[in-house]
N, CA, C and O atoms as a Tripos MOL2 file, in Angstrom:
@<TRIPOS>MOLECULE
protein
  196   195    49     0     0
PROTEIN
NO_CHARGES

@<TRIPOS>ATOM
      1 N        -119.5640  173.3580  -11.6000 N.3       1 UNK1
      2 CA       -118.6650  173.2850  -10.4660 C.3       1 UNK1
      3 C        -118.2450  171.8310  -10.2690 C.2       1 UNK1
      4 O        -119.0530  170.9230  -10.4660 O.2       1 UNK1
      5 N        -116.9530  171.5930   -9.8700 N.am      2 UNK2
      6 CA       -116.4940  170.2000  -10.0120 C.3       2 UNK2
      7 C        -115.7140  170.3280   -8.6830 C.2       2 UNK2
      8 O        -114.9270  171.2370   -8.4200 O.2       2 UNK2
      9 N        -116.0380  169.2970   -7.8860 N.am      3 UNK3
     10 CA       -115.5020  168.2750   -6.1400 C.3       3 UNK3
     11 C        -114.5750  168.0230   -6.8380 C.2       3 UNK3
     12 O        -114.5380  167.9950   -8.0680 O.2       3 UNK3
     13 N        -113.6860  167.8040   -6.0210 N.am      4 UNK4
     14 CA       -112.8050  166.5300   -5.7700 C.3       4 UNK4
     15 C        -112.9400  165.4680   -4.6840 C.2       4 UNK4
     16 O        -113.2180  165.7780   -3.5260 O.2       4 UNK4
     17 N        -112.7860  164.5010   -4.9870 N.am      5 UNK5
     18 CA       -113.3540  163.7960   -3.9970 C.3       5 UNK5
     19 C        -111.7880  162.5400   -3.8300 C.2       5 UNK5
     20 O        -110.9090  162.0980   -4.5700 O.2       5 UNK5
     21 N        -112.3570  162.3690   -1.8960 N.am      6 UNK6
     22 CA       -111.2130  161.5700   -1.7670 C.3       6 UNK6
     23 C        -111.5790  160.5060   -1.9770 C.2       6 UNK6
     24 O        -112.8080  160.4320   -1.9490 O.2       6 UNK6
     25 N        -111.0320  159.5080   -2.2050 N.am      7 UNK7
     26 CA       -110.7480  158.0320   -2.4290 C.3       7 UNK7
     27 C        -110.9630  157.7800   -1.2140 C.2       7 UNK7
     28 O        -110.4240  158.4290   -0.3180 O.2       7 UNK7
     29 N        -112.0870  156.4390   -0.9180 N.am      8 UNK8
     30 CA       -112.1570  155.9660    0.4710 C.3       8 UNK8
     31 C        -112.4890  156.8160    1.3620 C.2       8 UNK8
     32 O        -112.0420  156.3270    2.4000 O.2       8 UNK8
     33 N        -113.3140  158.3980    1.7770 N.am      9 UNK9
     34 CA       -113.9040  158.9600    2.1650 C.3       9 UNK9
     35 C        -115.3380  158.6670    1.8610 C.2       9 UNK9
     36 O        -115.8390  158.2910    0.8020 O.2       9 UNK9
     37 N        -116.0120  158.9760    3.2720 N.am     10 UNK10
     38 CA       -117.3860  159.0620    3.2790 C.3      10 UNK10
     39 C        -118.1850  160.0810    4.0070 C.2      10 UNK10
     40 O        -118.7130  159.4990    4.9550 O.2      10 UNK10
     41 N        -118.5540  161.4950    3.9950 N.am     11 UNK11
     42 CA       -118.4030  161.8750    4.4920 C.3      11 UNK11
     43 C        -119.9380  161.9800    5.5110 C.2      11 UNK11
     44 O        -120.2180  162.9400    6.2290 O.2      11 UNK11
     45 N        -120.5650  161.0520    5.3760 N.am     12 UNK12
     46 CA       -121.8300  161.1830    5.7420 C.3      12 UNK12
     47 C        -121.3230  159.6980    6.8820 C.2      12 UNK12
     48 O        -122.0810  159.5490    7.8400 O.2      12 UNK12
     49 N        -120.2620  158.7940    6.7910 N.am     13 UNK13
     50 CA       -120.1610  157.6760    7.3330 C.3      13 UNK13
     51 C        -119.1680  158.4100    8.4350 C.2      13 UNK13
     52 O        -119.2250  158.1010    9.6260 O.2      13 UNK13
     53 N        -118.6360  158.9910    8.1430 N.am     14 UNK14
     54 CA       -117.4400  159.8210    8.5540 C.3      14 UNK14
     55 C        -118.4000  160.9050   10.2040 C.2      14 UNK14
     56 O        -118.0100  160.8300   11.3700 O.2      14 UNK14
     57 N        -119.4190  161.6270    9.7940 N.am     15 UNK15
     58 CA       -120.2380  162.6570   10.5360 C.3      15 UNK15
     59 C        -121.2150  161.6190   11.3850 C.2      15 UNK15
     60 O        -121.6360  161.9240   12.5010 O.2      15 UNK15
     61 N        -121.4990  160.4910   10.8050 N.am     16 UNK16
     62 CA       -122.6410  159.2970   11.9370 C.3      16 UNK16
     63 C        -121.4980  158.7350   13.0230 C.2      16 UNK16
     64 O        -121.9370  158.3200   14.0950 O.2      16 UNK16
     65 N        -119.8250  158.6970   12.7610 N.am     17 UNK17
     66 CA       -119.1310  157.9240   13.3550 C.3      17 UNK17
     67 C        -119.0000  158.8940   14.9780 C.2      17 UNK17
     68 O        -119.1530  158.4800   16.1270 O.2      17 UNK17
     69 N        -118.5790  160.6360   14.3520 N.am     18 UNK18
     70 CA       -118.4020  161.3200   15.0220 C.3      18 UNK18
     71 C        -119.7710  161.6400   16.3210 C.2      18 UNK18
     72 O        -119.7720  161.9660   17.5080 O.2      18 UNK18
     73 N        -120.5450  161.4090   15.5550 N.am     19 UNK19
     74 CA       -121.6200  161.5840   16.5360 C.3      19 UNK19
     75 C        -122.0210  160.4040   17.2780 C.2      19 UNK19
     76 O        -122.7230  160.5750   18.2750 O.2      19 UNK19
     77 N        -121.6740  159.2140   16.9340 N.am     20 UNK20
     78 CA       -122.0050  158.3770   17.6740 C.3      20 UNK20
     79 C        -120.7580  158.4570   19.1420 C.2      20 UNK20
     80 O        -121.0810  158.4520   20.3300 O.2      20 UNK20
     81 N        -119.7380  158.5070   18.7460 N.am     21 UNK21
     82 CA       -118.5350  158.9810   19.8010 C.3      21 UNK21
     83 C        -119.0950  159.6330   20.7120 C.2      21 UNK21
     84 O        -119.2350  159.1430   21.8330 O.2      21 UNK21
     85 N        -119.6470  161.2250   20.3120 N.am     22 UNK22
     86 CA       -120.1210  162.5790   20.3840 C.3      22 UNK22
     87 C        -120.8500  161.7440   22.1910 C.2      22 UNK22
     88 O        -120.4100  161.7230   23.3410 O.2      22 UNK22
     89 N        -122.0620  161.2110   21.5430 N.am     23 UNK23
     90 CA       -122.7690  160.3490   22.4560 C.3      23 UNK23
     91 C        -122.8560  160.0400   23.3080 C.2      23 UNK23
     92 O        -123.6280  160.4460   24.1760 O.2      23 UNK23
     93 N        -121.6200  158.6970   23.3940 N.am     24 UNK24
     94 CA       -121.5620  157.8980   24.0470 C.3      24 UNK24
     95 C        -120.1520  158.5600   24.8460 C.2      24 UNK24
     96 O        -119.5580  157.7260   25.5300 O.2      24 UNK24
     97 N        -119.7210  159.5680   24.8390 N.am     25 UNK25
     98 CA       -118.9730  160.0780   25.7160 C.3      25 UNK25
     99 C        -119.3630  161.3410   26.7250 C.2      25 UNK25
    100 O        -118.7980  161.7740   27.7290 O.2      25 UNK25
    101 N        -120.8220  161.8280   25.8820 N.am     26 UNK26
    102 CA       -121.7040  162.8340   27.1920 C.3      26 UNK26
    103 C        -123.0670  161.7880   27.4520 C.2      26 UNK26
    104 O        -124.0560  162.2710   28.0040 O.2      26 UNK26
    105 N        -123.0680  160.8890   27.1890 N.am     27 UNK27
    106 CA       -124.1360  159.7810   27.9030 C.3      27 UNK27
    107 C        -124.1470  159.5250   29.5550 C.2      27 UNK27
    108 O        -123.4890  158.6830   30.1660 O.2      27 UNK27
    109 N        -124.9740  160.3790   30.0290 N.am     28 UNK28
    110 CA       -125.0340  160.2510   31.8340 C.3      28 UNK28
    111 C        -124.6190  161.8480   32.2990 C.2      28 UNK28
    112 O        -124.8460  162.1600   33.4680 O.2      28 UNK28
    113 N        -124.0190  162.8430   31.3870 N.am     29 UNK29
    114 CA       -123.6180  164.1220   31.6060 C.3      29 UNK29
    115 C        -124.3770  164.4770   32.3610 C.2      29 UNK29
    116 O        -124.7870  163.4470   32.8970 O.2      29 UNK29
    117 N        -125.0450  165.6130   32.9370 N.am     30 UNK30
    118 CA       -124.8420  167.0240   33.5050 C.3      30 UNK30
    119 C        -125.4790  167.6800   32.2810 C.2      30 UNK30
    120 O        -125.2510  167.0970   31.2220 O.2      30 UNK30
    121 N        -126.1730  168.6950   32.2260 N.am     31 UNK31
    122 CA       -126.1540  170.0060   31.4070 C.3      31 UNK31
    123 C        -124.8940  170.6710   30.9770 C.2      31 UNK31
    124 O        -124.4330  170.7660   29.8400 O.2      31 UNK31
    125 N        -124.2910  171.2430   32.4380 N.am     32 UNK32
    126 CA       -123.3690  171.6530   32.7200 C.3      32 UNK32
    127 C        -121.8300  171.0340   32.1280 C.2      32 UNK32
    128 O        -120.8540  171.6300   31.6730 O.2      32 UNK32
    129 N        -122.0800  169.6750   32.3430 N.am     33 UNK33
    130 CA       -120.6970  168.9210   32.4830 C.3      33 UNK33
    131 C        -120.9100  168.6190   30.6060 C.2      33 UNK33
    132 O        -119.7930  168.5920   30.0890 O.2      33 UNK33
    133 N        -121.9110  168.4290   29.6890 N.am     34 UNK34
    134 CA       -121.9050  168.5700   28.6500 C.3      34 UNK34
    135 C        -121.3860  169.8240   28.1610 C.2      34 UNK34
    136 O        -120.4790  170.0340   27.3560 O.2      34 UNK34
    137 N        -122.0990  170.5840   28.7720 N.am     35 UNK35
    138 CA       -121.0120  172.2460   27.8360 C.3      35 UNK35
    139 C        -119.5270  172.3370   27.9950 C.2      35 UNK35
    140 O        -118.6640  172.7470   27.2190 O.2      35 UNK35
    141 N        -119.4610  171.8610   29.1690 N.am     36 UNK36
    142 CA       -117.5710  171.9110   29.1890 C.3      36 UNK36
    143 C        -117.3960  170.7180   28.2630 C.2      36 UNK36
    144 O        -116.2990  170.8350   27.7190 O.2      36 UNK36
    145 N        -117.8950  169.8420   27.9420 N.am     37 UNK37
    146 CA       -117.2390  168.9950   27.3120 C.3      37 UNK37
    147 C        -117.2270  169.1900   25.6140 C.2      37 UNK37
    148 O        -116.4790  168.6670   24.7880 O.2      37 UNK37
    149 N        -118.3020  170.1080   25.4330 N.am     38 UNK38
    150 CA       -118.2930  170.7630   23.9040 C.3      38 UNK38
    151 C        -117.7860  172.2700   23.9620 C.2      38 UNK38
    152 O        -117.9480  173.0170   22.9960 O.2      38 UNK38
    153 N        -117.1620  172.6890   25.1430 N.am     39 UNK39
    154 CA       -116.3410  173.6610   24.9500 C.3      39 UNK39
    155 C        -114.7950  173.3320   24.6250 C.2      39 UNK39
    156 O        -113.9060  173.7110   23.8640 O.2      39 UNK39
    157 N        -114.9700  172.5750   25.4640 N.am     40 UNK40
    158 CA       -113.1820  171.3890   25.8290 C.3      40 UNK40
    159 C        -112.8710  170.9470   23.9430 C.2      40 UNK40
    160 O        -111.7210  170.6640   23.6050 O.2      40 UNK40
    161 N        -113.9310  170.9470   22.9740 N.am     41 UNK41
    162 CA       -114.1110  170.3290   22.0330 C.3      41 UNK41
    163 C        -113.7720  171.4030   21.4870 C.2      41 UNK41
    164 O        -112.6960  171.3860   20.8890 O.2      41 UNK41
    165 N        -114.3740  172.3730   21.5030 N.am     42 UNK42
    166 CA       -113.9300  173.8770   20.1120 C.3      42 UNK42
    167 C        -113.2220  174.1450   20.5240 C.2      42 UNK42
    168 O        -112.5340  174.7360   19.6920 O.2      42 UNK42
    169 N        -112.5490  174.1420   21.8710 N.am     43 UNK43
    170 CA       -110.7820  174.7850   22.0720 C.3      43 UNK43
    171 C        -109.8820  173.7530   21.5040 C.2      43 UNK43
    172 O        -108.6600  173.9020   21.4820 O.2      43 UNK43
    173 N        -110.5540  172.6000   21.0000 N.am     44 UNK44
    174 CA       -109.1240  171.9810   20.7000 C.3      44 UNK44
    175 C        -108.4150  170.7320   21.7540 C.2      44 UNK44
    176 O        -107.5290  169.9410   21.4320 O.2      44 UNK44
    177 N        -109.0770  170.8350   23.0290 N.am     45 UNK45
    178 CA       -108.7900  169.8710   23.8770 C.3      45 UNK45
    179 C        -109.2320  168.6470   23.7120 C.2      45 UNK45
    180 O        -108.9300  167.8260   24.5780 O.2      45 UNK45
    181 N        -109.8370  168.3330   22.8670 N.am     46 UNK46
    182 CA       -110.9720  167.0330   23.2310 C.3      46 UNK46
    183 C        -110.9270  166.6650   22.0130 C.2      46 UNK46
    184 O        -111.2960  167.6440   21.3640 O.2      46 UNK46
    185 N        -110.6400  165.6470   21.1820 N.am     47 UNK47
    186 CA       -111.0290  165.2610   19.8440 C.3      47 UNK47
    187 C        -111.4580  164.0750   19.5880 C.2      47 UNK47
    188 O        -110.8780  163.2020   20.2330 O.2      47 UNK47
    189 N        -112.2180  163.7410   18.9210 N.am     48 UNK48
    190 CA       -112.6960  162.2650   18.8310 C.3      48 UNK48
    191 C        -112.5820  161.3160   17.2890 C.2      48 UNK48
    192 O        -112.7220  160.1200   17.0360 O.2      48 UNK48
    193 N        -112.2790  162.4530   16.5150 N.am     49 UNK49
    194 CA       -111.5570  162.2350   15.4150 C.3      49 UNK49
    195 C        -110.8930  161.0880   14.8080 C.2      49 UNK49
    196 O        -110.2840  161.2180   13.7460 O.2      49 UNK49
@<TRIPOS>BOND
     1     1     2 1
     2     2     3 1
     3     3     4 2
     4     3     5 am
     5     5     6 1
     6     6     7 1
     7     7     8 2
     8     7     9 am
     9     9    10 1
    10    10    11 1
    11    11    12 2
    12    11    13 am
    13    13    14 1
    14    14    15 1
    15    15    16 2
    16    15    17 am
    17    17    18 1
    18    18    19 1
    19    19    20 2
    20    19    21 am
    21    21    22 1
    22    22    23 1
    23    23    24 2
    24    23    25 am
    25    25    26 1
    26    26    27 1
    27    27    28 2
    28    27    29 am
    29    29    30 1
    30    30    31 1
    31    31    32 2
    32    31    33 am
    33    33    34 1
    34    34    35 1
    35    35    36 2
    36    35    37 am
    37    37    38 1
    38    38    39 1
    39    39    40 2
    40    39    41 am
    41    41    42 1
    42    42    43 1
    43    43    44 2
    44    43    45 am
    45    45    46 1
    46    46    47 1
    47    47    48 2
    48    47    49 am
    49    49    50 1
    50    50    51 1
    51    51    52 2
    52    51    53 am
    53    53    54 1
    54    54    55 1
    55    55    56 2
    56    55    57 am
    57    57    58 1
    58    58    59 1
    59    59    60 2
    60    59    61 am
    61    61    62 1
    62    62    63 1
    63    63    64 2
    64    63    65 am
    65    65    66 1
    66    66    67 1
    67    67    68 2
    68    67    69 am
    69    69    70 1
    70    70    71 1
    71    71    72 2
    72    71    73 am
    73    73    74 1
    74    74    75 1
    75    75    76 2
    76    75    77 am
    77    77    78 1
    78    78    79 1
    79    79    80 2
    80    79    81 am
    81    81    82 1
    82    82    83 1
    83    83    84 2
    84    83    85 am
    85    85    86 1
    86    86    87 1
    87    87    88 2
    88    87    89 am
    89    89    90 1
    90    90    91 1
    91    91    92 2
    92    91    93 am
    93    93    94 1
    94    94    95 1
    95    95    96 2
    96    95    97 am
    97    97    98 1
    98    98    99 1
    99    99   100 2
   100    99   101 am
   101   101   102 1
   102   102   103 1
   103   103   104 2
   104   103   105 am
   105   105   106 1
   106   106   107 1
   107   107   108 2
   108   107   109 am
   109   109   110 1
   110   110   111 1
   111   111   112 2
   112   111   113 am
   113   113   114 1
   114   114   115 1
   115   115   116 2
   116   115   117 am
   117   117   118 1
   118   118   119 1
   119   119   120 2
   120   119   121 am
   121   121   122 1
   122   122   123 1
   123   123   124 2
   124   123   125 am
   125   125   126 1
   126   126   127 1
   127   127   128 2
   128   127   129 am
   129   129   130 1
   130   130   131 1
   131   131   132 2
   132   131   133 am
   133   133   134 1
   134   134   135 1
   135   135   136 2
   136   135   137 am
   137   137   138 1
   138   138   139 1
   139   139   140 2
   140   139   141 am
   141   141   142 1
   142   142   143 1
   143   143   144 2
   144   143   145 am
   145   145   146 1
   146   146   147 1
   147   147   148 2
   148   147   149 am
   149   149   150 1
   150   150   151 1
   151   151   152 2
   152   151   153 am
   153   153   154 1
   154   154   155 1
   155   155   156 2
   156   155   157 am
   157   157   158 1
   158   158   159 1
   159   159   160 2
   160   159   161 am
   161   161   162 1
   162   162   163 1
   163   163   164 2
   164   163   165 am
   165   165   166 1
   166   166   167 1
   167   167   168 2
   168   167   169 am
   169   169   170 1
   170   170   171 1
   171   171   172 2
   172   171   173 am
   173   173   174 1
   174   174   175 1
   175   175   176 2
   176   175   177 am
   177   177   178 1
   178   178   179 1
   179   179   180 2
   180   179   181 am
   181   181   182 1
   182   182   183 1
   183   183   184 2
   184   183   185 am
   185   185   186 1
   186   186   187 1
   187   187   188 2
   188   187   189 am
   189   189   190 1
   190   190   191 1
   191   191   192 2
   192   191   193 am
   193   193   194 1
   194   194   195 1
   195   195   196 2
@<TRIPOS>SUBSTRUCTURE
     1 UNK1         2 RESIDUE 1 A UNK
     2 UNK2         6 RESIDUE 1 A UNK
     3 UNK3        10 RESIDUE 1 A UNK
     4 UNK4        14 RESIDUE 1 A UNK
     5 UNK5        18 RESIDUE 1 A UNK
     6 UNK6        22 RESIDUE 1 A UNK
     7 UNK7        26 RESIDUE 1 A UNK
     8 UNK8        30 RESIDUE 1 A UNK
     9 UNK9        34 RESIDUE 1 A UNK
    10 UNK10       38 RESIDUE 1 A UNK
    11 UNK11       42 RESIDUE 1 A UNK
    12 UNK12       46 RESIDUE 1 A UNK
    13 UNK13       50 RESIDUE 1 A UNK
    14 UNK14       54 RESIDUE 1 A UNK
    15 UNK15       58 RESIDUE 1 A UNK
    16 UNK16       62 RESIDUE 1 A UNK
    17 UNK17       66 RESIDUE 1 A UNK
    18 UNK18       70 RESIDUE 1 A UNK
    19 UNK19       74 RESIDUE 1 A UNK
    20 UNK20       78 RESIDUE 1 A UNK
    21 UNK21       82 RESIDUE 1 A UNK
    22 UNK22       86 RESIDUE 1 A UNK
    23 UNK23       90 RESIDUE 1 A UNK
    24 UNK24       94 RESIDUE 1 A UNK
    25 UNK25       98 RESIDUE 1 A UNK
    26 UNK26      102 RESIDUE 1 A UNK
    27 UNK27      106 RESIDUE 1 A UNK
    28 UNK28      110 RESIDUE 1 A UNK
    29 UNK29      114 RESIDUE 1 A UNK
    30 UNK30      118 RESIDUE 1 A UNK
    31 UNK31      122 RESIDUE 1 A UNK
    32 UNK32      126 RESIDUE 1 A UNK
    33 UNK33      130 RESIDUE 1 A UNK
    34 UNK34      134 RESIDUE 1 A UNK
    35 UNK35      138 RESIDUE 1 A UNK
    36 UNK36      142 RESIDUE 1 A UNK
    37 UNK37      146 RESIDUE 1 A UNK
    38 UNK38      150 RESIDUE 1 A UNK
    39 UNK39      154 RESIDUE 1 A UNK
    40 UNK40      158 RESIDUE 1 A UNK
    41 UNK41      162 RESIDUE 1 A UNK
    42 UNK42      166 RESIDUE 1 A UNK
    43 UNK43      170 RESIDUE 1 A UNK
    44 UNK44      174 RESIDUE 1 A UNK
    45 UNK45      178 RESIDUE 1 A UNK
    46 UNK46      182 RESIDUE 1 A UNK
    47 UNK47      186 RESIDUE 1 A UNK
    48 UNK48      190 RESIDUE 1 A UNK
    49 UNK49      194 RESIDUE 1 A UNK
């Protein structure tokens, strides 16, 4: 089986970036106020991308 791989992708540098975002934007949340904010995220509202 043969990848293709992108040029200048990382995708492990790429998934630490997202989660560090992830973080530092429900840092001080709520329970509550975290789930809307990872719901807000799978609908498409919220990207950090």
């Amino acid at each position: 089986m043969k990848t293709a791989a992108i040029e200048g992708f990382h995708t492990v540098e790429f998934f630490r970036t997202i989660k560090e975002k992830m973080a530092k934007a429900t840092e001080g949340m709520s329970l509550q106020e975290r789930r809307n904010f990872f719901q807000q995220m799978r609908e498409g509202q919220i990207s950090l991308a």
